[in-house]
Backbone as ProteinMPNN parsed JSONL, in Angstrom:
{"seq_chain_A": "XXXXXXXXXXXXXXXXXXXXXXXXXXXXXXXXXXXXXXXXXXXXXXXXXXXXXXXXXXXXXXXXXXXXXXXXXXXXXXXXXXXXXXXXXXXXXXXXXXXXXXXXXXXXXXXXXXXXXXXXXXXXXXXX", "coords_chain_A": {"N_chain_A": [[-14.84, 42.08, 43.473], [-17.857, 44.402, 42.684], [-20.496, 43.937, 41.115], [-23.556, 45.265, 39.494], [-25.947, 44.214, 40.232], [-25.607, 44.167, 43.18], [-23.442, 41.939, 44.019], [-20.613, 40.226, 44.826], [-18.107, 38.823, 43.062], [-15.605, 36.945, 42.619], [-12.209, 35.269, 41.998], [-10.238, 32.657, 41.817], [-7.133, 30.722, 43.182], [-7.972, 28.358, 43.224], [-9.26, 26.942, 41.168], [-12.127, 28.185, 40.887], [-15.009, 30.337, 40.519], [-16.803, 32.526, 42.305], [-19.835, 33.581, 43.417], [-21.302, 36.224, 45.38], [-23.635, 36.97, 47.686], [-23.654, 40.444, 48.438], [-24.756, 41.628, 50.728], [-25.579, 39.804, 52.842], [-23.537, 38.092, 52.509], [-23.384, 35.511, 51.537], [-22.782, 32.421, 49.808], [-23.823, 32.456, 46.652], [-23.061, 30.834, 44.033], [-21.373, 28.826, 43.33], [-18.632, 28.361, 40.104], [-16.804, 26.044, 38.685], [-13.909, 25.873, 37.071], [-11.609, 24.958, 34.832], [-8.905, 25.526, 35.245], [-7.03, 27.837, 37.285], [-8.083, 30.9, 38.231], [-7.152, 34.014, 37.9], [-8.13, 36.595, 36.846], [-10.232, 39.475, 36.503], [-13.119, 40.315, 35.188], [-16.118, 42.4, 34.364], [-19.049, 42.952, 32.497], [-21.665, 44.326, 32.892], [-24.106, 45.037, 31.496], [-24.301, 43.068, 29.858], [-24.517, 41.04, 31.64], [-22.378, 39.39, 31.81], [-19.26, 37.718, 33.113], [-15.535, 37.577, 32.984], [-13.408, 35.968, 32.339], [-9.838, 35.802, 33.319], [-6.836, 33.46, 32.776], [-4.721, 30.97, 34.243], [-4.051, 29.298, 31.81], [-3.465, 30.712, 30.115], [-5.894, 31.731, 28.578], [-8.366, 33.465, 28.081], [-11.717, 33.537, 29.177], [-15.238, 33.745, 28.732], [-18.05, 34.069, 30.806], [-21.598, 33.269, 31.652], [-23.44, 35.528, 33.599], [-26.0, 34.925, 34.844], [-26.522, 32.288, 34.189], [-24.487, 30.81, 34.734], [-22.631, 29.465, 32.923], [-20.432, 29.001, 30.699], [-19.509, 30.822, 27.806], [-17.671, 31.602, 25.541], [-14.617, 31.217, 25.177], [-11.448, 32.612, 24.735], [-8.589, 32.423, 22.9], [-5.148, 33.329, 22.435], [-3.17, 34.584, 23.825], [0.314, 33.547, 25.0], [0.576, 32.964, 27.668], [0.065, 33.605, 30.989], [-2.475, 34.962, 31.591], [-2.551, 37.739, 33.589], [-4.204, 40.42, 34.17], [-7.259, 41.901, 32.833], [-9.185, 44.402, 31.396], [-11.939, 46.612, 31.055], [-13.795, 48.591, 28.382], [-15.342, 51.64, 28.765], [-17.87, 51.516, 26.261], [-18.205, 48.732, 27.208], [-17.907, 47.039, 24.859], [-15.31, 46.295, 24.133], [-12.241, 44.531, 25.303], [-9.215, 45.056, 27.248], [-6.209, 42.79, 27.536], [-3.729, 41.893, 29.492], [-0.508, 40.119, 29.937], [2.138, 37.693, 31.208], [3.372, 37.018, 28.54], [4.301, 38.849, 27.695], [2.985, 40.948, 26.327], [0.038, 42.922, 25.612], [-3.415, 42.461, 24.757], [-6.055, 43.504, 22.527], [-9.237, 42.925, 22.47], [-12.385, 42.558, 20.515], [-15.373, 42.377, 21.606], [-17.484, 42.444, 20.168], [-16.985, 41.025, 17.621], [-15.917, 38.94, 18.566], [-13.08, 38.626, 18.277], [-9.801, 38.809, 18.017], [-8.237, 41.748, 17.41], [-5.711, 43.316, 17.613], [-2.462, 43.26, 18.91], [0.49, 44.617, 21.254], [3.826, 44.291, 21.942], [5.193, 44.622, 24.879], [7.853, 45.535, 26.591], [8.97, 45.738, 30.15], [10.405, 46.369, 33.149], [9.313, 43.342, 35.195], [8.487, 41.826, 33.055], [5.482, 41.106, 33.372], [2.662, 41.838, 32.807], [0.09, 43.243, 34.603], [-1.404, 44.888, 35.164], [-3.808, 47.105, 33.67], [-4.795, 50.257, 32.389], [-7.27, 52.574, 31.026]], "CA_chain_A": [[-15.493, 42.876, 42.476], [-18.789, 44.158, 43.189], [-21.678, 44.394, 39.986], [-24.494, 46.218, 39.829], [-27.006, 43.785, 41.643], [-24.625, 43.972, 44.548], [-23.252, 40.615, 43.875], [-18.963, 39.789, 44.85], [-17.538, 37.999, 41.999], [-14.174, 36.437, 43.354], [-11.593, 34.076, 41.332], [-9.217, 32.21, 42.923], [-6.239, 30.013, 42.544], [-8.374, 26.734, 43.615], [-9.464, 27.201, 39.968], [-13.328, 28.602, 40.954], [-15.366, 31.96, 40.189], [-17.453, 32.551, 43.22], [-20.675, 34.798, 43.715], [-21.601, 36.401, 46.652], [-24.501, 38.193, 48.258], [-23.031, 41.703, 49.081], [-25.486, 41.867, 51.616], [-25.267, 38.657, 53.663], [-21.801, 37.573, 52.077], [-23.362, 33.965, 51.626], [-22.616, 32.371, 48.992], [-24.77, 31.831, 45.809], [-22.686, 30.186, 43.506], [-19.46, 28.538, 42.805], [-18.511, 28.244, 39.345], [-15.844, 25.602, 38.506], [-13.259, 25.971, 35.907], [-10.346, 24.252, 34.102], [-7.805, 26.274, 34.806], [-6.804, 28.989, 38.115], [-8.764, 32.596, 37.738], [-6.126, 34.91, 38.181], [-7.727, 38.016, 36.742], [-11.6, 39.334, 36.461], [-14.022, 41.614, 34.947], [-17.764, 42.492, 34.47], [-19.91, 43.278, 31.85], [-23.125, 44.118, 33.562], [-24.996, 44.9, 30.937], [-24.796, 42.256, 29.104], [-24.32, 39.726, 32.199], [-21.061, 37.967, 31.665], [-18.297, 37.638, 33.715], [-15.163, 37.715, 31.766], [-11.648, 35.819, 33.546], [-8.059, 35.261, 33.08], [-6.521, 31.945, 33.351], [-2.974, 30.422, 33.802], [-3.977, 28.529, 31.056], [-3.098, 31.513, 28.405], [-6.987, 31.834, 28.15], [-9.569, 34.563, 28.684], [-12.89, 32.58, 29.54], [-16.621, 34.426, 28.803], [-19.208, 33.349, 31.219], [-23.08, 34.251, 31.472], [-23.568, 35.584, 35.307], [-27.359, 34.506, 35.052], [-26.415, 30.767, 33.8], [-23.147, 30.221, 34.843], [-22.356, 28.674, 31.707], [-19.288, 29.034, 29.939], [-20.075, 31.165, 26.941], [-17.13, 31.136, 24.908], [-13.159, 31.293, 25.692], [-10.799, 33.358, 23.608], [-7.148, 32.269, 22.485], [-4.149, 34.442, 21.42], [-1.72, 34.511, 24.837], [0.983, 32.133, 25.308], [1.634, 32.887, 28.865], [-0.564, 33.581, 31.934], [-3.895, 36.084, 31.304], [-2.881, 38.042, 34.478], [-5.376, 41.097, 34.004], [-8.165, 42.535, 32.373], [-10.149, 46.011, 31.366], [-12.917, 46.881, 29.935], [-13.649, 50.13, 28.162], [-16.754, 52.02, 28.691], [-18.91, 51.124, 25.824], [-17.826, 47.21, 27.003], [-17.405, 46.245, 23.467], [-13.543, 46.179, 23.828], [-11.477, 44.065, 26.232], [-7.745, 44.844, 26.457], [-5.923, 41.896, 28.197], [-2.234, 41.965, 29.645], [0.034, 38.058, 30.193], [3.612, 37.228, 30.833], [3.964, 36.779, 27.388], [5.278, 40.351, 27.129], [1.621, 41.529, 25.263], [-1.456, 43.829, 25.847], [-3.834, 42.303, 23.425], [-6.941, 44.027, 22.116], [-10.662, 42.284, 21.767], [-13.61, 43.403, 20.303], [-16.727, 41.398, 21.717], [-19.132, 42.317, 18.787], [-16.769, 39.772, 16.842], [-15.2, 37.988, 19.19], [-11.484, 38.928, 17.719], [-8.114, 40.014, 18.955], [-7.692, 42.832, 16.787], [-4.46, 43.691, 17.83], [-1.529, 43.125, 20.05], [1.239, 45.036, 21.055], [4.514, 43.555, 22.999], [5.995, 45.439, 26.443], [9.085, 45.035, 27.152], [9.834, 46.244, 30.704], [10.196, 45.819, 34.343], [9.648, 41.927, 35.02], [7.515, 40.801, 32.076], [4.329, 40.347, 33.614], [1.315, 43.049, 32.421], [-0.63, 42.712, 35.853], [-2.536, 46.297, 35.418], [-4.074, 48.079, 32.493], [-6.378, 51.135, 32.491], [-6.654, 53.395, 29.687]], "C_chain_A": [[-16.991, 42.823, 42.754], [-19.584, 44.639, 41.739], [-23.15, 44.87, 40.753], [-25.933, 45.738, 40.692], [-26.332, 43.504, 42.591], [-24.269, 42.628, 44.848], [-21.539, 40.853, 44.256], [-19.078, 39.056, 44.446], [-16.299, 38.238, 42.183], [-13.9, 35.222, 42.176], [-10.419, 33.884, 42.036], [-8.435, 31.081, 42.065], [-6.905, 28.264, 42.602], [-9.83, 26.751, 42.142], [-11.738, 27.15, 40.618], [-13.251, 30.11, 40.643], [-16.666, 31.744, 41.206], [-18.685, 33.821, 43.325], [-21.496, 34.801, 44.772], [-22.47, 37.303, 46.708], [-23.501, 39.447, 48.818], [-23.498, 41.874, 50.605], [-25.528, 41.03, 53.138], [-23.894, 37.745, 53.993], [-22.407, 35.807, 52.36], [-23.216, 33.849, 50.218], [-23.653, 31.508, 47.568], [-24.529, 30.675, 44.844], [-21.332, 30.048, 42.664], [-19.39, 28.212, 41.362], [-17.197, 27.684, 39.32], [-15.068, 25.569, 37.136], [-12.19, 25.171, 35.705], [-9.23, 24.381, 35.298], [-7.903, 27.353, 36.58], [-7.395, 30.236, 37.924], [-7.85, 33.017, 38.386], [-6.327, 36.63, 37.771], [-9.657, 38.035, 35.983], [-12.331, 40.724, 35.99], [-15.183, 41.679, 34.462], [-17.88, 43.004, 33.379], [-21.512, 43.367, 31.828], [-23.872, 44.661, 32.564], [-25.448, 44.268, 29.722], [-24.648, 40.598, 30.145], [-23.407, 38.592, 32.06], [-20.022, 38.741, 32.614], [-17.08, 37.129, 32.951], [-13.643, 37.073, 32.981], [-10.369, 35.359, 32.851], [-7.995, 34.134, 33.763], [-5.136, 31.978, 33.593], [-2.899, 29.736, 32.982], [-3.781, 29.241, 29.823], [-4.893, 31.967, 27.884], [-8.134, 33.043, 28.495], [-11.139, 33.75, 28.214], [-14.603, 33.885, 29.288], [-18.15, 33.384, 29.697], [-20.428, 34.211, 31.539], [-22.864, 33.794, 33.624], [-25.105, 35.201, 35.428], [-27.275, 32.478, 35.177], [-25.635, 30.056, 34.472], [-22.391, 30.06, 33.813], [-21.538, 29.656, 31.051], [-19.811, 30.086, 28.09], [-19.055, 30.83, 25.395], [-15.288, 31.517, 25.296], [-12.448, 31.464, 24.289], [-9.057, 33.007, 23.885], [-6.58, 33.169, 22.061], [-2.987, 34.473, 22.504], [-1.427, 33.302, 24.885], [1.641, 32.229, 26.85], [0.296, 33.277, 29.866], [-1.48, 35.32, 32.328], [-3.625, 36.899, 32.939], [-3.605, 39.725, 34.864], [-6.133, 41.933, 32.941], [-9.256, 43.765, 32.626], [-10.729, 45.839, 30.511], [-13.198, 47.749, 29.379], [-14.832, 50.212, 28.449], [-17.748, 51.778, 28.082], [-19.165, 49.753, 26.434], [-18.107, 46.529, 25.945], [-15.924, 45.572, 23.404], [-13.026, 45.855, 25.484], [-9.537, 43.894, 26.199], [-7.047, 43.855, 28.248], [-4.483, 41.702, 28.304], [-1.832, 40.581, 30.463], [1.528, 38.885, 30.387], [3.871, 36.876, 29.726], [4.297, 37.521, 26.7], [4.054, 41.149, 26.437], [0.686, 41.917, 26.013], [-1.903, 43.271, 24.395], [-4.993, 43.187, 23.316], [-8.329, 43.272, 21.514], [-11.704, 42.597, 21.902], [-14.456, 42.413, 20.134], [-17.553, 41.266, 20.307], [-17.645, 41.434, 18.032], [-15.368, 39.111, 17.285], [-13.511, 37.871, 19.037], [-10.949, 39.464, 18.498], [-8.049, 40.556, 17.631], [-6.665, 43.385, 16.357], [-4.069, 43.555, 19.114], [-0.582, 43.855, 19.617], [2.751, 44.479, 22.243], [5.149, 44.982, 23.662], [6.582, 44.625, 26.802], [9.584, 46.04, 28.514], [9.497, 45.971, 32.16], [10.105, 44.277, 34.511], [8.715, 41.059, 33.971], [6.198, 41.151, 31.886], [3.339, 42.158, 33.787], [0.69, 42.468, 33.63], [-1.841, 44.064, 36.147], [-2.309, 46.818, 34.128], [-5.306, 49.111, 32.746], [-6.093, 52.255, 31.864], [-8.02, 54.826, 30.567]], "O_chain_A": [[-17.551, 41.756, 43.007], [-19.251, 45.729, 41.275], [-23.606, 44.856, 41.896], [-26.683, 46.389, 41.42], [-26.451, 42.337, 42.963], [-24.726, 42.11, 45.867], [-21.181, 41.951, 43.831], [-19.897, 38.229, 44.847], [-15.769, 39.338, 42.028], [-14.732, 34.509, 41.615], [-9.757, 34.695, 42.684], [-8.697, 30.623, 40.953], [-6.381, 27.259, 42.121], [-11.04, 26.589, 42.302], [-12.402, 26.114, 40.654], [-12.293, 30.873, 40.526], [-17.488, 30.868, 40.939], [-18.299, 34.99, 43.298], [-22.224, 33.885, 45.154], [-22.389, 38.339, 46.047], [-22.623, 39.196, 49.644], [-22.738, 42.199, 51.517], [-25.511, 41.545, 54.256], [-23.421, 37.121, 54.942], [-21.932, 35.053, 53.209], [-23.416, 34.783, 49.441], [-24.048, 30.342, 47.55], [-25.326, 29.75, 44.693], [-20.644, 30.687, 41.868], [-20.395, 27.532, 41.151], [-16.292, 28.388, 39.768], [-15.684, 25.221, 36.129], [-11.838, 24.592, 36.733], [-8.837, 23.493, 36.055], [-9.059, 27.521, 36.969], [-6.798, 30.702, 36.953], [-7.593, 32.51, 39.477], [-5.564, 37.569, 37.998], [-10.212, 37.166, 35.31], [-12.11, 41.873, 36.373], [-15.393, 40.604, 33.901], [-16.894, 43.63, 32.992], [-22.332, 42.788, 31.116], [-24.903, 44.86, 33.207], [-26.338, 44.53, 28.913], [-24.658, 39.454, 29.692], [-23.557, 37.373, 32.146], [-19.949, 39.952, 32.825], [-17.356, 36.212, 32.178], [-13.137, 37.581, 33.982], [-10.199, 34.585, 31.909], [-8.589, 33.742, 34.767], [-4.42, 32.901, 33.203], [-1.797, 29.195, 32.898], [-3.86, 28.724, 28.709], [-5.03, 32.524, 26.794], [-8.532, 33.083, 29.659], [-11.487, 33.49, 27.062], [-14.641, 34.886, 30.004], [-18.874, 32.465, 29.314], [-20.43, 35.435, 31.673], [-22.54, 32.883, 34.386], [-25.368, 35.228, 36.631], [-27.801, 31.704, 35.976], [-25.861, 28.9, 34.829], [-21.305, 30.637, 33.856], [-21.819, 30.84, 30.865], [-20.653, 29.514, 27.398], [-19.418, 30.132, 24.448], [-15.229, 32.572, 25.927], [-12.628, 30.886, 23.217], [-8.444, 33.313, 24.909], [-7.158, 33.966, 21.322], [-1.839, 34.386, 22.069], [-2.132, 32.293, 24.859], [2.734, 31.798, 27.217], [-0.729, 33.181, 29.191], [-1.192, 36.31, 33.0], [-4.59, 36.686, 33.673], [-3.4, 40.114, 36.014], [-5.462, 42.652, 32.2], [-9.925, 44.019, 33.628], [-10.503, 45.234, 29.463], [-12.583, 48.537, 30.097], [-15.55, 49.213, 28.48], [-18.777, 51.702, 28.754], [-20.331, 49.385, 26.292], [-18.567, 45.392, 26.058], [-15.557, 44.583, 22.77], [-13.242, 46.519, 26.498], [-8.812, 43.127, 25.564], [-7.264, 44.088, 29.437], [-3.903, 41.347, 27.278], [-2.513, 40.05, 31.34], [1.939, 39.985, 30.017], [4.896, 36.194, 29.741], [4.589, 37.403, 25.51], [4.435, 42.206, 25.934], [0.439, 41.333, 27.069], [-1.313, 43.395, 23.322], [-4.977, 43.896, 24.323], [-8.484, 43.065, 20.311], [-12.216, 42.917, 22.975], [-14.557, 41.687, 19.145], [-18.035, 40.327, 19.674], [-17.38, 41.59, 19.224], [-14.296, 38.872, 16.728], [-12.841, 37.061, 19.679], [-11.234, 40.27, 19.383], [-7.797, 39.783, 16.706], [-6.466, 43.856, 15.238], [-4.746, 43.634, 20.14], [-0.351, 44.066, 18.426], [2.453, 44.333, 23.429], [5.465, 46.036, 23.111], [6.35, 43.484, 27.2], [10.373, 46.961, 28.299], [8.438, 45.409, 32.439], [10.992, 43.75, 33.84], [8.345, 39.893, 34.107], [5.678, 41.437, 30.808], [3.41, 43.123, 34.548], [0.719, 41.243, 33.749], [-2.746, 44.166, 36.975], [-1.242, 46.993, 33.54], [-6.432, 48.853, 33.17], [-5.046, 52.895, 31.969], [-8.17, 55.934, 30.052]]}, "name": "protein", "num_of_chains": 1, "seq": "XXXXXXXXXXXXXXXXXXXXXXXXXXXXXXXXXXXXXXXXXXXXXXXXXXXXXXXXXXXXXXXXXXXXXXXXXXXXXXXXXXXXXXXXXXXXXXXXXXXXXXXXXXXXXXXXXXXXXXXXXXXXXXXX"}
């Protein structure tokens, strides 16, 4: 994933979030986490980096700081991807736990969920 100061922001199963010069492809800085990143998305204009876990968790981090901002609960199964909508107020987030949930940054809430039932479980793509 490339943001708007031409940065690659990579998550990986060796539970890091990695950022990369576009330009040089060296690397600026590793960000270590809990948990496996399995699923990733930007909010460049407010500078966070936003990831799925296997830990059921969707993680908010500041891309200036690093730092952990705040991590959002509601899946019981494995965060495997995330969208953002255009304003990036609203993050809708699809798990193996059969659910597309719905969260609205300006107050930090899941809003709403809805369960999918089909094919093998696992929400792995959303884009509205």
């Amino acid at each position: 994933m490339v943001n708007s100061n031409n940065l690659i922001i990579s998550g990986s199963w060796d539970q890091s979030i990695k950022i990369w010069n576009s330009s040089t492809f060296e690397l600026i800085h590793n960000i270590l986490t809990s948990n496996s990143v399995v699923s990733l998305t930007l909010i460049s204009n407010k500078n966070n980096i936003i990831s799925g876990s296997d830990d059921n968790t969707i993680n908010i981090w500041d891309s200036t700081t690093y730092e952990l901002i705040n991590t959002l609960h509601g899946h019981t199964d494995t965060v495997w991807t995330l969208f953002l909508d255009s304003s990036s107020e609203t993050i809708l987030s699809g798990s193996s736990d059969e659910t597309i949930r719905v969260w609205h940054l300006s107050e930090i809430s899941n809003s709403f969920q809805f369960q999918i039932k089909h094919f093998n479980r696992t929400q792995k793509c959303i884009h509205i």
